[in-house]
Short mmCIF file of the C-alpha atoms (twelve columns), coordinates in Angstrom:
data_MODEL
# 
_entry.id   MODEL 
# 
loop_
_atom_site.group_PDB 
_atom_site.id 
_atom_site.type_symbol 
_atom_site.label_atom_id 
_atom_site.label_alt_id 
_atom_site.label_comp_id 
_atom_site.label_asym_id 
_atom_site.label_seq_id 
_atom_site.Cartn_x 
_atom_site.Cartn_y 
_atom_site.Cartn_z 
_atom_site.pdbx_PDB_model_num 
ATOM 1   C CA . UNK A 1   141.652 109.562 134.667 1 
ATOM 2   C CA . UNK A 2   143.290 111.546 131.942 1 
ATOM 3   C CA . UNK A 3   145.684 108.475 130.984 1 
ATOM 4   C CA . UNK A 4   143.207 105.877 131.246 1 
ATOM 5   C CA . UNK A 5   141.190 107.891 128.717 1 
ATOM 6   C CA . UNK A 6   144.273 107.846 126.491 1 
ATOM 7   C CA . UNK A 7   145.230 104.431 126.932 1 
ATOM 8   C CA . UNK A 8   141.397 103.873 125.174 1 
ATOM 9   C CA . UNK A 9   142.160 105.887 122.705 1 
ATOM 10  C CA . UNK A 10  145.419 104.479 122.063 1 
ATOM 11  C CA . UNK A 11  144.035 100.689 121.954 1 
ATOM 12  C CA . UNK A 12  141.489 102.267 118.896 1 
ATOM 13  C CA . UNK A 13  144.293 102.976 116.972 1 
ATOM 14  C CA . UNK A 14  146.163 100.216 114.335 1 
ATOM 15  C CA . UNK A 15  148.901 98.814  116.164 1 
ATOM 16  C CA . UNK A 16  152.241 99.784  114.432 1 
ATOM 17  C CA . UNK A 17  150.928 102.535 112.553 1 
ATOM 18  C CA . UNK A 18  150.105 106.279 113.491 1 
ATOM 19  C CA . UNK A 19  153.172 106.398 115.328 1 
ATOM 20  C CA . UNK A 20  153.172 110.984 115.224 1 
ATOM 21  C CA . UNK A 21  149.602 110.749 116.805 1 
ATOM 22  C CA . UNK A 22  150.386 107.977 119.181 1 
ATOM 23  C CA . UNK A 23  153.196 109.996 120.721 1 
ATOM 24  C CA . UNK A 24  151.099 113.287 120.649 1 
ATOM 25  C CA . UNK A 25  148.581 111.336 122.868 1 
ATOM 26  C CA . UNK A 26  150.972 109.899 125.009 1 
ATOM 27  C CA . UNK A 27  152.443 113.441 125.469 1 
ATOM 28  C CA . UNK A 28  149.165 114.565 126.205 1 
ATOM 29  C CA . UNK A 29  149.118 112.310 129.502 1 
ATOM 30  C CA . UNK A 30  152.233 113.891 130.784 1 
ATOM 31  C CA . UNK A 31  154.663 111.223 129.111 1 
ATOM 32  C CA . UNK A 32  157.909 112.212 127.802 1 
ATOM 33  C CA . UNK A 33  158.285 110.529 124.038 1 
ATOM 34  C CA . UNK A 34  160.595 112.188 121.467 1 
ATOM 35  C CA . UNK A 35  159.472 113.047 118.328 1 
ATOM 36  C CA . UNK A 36  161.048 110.055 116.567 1 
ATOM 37  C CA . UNK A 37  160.484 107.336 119.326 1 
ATOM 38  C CA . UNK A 38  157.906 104.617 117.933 1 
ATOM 39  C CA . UNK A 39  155.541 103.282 120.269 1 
ATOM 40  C CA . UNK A 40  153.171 100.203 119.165 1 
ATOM 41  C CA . UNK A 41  149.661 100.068 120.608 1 
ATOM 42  C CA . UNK A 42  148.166 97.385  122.796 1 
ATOM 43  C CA . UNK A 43  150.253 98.384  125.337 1 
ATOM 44  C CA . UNK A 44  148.915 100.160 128.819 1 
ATOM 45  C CA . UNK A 45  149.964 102.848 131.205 1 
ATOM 46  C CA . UNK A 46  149.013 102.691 134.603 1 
ATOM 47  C CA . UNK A 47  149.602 105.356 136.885 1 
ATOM 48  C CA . UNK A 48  150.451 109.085 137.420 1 
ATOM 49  C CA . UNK A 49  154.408 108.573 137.310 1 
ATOM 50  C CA . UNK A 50  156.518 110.002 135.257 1 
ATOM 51  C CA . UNK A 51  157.425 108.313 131.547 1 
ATOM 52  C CA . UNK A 52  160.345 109.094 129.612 1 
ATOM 53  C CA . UNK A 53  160.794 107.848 125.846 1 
ATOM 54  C CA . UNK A 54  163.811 108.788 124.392 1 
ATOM 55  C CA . UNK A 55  164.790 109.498 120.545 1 
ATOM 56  C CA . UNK A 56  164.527 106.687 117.875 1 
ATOM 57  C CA . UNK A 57  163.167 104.071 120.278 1 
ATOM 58  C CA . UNK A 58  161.141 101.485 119.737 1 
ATOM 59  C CA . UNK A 59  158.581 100.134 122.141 1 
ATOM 60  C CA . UNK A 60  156.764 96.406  120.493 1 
ATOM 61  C CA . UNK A 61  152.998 96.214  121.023 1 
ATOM 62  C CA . UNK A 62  151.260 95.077  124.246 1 
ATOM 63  C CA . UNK A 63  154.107 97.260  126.247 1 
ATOM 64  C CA . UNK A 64  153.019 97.432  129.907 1 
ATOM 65  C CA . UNK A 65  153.931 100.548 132.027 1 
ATOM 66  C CA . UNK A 66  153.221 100.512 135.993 1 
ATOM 67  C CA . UNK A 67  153.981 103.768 136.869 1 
ATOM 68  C CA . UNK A 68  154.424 105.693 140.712 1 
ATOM 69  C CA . UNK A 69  155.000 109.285 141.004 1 
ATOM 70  C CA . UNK A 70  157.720 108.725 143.196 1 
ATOM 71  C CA . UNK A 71  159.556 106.245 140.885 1 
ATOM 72  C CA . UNK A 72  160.133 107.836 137.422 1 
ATOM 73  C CA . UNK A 73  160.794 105.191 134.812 1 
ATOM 74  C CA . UNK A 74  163.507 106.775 131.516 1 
ATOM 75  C CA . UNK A 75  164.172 104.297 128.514 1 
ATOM 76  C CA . UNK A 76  167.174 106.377 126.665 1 
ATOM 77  C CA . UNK A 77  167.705 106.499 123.035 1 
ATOM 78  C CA . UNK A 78  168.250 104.088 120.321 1 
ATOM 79  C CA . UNK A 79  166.421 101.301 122.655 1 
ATOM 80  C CA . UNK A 80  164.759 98.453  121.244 1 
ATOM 81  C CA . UNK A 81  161.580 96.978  123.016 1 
ATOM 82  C CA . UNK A 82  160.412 93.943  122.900 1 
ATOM 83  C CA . UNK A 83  156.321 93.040  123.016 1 
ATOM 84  C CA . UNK A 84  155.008 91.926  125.828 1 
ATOM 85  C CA . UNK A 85  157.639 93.683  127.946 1 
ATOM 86  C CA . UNK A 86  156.427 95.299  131.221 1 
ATOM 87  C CA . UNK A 87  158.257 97.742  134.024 1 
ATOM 88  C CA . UNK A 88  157.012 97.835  137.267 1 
ATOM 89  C CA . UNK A 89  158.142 100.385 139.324 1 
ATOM 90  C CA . UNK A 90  155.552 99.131  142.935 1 
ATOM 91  C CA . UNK A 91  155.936 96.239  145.150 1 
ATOM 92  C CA . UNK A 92  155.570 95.496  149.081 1 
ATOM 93  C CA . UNK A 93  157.996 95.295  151.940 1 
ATOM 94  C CA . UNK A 94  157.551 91.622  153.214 1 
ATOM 95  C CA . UNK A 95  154.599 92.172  155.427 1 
ATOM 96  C CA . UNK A 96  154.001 89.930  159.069 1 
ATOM 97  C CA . UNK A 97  152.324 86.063  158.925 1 
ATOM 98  C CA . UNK A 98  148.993 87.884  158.825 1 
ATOM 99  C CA . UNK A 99  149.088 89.456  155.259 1 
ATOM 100 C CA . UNK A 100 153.052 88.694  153.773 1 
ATOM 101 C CA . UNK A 101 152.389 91.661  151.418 1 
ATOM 102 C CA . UNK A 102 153.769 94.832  153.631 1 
ATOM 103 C CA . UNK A 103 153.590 98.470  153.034 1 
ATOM 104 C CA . UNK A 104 153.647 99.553  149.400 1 
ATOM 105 C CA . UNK A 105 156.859 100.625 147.776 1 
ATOM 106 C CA . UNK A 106 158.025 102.459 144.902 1 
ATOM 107 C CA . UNK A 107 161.564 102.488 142.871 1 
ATOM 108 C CA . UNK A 108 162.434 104.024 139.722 1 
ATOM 109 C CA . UNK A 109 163.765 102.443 136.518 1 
ATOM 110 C CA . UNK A 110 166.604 103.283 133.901 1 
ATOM 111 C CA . UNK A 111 167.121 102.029 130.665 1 
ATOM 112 C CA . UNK A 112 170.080 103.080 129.138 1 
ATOM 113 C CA . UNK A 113 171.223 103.877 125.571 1 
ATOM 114 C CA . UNK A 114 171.316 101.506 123.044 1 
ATOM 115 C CA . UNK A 115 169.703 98.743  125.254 1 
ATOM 116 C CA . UNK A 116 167.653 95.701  123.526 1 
ATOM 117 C CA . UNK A 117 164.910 93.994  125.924 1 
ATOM 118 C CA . UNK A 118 163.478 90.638  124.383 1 
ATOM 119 C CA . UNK A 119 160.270 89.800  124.260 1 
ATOM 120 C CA . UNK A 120 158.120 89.236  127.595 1 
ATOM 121 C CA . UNK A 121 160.813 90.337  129.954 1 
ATOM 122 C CA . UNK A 122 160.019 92.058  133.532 1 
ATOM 123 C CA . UNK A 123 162.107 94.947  134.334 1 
ATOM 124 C CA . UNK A 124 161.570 95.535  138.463 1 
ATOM 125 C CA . UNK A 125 161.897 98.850  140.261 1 
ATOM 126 C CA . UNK A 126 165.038 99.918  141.740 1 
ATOM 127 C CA . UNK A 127 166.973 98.333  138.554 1 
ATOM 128 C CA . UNK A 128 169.179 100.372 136.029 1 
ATOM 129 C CA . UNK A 129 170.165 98.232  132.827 1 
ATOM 130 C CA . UNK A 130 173.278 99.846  131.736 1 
ATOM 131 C CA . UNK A 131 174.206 101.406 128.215 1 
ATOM 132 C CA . UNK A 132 174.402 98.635  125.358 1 
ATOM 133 C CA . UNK A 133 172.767 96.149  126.860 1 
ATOM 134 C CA . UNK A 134 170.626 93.079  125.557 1 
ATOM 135 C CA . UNK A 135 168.145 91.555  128.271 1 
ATOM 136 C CA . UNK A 136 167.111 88.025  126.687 1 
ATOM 137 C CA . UNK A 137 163.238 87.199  126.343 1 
ATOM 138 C CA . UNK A 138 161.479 86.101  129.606 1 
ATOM 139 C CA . UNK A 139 164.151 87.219  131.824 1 
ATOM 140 C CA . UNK A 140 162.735 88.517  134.991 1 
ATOM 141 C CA . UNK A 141 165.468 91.650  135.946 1 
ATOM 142 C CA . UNK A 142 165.645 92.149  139.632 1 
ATOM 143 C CA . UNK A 143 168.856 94.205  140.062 1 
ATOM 144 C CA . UNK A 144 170.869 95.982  138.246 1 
ATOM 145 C CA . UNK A 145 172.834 94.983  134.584 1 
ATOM 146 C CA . UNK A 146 176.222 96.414  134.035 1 
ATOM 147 C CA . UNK A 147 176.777 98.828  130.275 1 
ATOM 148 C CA . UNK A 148 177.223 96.498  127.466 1 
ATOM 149 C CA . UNK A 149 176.607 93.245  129.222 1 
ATOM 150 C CA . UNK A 150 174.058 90.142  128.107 1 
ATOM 151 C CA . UNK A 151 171.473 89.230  130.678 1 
ATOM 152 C CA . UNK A 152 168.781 85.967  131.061 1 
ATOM 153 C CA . UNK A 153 167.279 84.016  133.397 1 
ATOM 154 C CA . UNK A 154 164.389 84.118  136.356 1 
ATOM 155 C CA . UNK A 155 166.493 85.834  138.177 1 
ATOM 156 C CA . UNK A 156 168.202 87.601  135.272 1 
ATOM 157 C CA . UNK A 157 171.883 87.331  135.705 1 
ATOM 158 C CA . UNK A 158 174.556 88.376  133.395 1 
ATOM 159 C CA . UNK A 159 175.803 85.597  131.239 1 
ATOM 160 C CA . UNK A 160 178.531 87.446  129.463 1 
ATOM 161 C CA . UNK A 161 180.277 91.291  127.933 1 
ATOM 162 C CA . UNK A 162 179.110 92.399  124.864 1 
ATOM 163 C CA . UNK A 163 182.098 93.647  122.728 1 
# 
């Protein structure tokens, strides 16, 4: 309840401004942000899992967090976040002909350093994007993106190295 209380507070505020208090609230719903990170509003947080924001990051308005307890979700420093982006940490086992969508599951998500996301892309649990990366707009990231690599595509698949 706490975090859905912030995230209304959160969508009264301008949307690239107040970026000290934004963080403060954030922090105040058990989310990690550093001091310098800059997070836009019109964004959402869902859940009780763990949020880590790391220094001089920058998260683009209408950022979407789905959050488990059991699947902690880290975006490093020095990353660059597109709007519209979301991570989703939950999905379902493949469930029998009755109802397809199984038991619930939950998998954790790492950005690493340096990393650019375009605009609109879906990161999916269980997925680390390695250091230096750039993950083009719309791409739908299912499994894992090697350091300093360019990613696109619904499946996202790497499309070349990044010097």
């Amino acid at each position: 309840m706490l975090r859905h209380s912030i995230n209304i507070l959160l969508a009264c505020l301008p949307t690239s401004r107040w970026f000290g208090l934004r963080g403060m609230l954030l922090r105040l719903g058990d989310v990690s942000v550093a001091r310098d990170a800059s997070v836009c509003g019109g964004g959402w947080l869902y859940g009780r899992g763990p949020l880590r924001i790391g220094a001089r990051t920058w998260l683009s308005p209408r950022v979407l967090f789905y959050t488990h307890p059991q699947a902690p979700v880290v975006i490093e420093e020095d990353c660059d976040i597109g709007p519209g982006v979301q991570f989703i940490t939950g999905s379902h086992e493949i469930g029998g002909r009755n109802r397809r969508a199984g038991n619930g599951t939950a998998r954790s998500i790492a950005v690493r350093r340096g990393t650019w996301i375009g605009a609109n892309a879906c990161i999916l649990g269980g997925v680390e994007v390695g250091e230096g990366c750039v993950v083009a707009a719309g791409a739908v990231v299912t499994q894992d993106i090697p350091p300093h690599s360019f990613a696109a595509g619904v499946p996202a698949t790497v499309r070349k190295s990044l010097p």
